[in-house]
MDAnalysis code that builds the backbone (N, CA, C; Angstrom):
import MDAnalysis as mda
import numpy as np

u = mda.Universe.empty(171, n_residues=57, atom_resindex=np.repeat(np.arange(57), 3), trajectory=True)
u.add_TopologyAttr("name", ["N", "CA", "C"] * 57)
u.add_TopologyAttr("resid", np.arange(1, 58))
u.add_TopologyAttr("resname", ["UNK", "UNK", "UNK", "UNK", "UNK", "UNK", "UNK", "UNK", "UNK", "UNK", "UNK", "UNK", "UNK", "UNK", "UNK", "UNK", "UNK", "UNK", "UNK", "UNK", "UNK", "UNK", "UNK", "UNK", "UNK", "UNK", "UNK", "UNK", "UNK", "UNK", "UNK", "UNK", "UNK", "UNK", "UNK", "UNK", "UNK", "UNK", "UNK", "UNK", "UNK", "UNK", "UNK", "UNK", "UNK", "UNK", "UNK", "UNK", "UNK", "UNK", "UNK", "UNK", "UNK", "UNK", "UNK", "UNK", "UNK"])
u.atoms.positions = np.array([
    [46.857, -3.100, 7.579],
    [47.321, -2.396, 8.753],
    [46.230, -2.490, 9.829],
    [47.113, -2.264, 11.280],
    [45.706, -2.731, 12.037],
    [45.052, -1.544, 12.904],
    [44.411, -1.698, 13.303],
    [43.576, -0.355, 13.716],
    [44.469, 0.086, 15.138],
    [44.903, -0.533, 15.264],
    [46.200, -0.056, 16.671],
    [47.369, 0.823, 15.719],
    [47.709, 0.375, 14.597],
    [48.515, 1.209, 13.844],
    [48.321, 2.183, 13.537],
    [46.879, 1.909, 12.438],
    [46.620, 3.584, 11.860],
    [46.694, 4.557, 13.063],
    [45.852, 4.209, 14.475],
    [45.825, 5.050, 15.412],
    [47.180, 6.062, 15.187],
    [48.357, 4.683, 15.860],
    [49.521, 5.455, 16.011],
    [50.215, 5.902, 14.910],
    [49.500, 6.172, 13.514],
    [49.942, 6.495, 12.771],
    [49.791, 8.057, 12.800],
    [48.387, 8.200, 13.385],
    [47.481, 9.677, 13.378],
    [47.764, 10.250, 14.457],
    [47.975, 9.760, 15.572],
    [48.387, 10.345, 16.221],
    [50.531, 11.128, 15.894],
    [50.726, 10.186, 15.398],
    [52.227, 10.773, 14.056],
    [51.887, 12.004, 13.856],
    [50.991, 11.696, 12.440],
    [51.028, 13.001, 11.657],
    [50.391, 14.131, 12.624],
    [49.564, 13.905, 13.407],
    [49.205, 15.083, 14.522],
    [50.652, 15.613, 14.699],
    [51.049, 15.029, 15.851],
    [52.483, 15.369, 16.205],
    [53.736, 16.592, 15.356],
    [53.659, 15.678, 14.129],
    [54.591, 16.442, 13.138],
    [54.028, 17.791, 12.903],
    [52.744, 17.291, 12.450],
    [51.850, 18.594, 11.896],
    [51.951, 20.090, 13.077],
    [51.937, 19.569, 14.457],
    [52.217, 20.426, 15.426],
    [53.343, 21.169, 15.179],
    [54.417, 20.267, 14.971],
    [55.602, 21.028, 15.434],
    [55.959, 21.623, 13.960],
    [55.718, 21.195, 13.142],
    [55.956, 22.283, 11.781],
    [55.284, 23.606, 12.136],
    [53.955, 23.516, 12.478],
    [53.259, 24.872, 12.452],
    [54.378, 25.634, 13.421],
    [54.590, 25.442, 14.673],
    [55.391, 25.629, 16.008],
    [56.531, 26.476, 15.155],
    [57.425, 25.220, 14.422],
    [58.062, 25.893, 13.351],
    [58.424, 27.173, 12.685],
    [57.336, 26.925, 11.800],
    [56.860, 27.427, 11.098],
    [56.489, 29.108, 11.417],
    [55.864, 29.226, 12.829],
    [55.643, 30.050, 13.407],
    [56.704, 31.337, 14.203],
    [57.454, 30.615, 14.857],
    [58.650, 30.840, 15.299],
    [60.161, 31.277, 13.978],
    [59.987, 30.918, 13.095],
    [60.408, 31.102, 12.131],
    [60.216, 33.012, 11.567],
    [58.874, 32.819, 11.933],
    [58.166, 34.013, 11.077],
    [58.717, 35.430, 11.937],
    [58.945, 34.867, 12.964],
    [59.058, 36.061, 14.157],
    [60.434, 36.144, 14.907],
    [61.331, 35.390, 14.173],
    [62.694, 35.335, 14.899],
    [63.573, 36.134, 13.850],
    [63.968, 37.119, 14.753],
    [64.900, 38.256, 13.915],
    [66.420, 37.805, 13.434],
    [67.142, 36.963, 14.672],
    [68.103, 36.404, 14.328],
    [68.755, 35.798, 12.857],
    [68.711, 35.711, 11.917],
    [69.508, 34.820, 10.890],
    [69.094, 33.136, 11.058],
    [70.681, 33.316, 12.273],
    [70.906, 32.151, 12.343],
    [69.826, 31.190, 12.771],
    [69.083, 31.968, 13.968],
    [67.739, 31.030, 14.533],
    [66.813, 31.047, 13.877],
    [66.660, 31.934, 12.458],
    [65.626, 31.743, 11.581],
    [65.558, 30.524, 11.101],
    [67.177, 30.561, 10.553],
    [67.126, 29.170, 9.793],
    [67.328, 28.028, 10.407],
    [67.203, 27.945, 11.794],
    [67.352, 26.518, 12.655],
    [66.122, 26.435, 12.491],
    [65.323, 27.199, 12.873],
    [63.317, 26.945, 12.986],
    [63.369, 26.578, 11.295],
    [63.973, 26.964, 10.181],
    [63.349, 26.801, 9.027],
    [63.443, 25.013, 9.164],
    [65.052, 24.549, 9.240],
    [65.402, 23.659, 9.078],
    [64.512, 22.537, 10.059],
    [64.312, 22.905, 10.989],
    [62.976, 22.143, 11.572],
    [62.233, 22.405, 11.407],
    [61.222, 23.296, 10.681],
    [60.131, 22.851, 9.713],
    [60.267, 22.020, 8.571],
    [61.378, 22.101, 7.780],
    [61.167, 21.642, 6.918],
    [61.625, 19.697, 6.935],
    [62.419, 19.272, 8.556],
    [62.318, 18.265, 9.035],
    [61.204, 17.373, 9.205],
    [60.515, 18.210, 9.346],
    [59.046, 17.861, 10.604],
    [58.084, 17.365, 9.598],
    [58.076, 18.585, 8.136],
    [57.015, 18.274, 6.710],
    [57.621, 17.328, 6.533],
    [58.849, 16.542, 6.063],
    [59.529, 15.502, 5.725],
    [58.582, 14.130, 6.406],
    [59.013, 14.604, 7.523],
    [58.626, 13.187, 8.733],
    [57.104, 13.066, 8.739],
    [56.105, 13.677, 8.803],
    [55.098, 14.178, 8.199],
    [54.607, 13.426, 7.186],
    [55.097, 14.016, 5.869],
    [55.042, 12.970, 4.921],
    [54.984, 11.543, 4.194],
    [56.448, 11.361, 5.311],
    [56.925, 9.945, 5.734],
    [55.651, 8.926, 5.894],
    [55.275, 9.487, 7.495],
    [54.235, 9.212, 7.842],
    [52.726, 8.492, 6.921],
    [52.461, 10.097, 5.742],
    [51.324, 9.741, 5.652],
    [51.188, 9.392, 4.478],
    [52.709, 9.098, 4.008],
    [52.514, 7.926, 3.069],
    [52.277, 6.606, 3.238],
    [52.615, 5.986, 4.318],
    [52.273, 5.158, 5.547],
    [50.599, 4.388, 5.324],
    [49.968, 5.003, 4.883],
    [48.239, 4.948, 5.156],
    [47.736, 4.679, 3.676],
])
């Protein structure tokens, strides 16, 4: 892999890693149900893609 990749690889898992926490966060503090589990379901998107990622390396 070439060093232009890994970059944009890390800069990936940055990304994901953001928006899970974001997630993750928003999750913790949303009273709603339904919008709980939209934030869950995009956290648990984001760890996926994430993963994806940094199996990648």
């Amino acid at each position: 892999m070439s060093p232009k990749e890994l970059l944009y690889i890390e800069d990936a898992l940055g990304h994901t890693q953001f928006l899970t926490t974001q997630c993750r966060e928003a999750a913790a503090q949303l009273k709603d149900p339904v919008l709980r589990e939209q934030a869950t379901q995009l956290m648990n998107s984001n760890q996926q893609l994430f993963n994806r990622f940094f199996n990648l390396v």
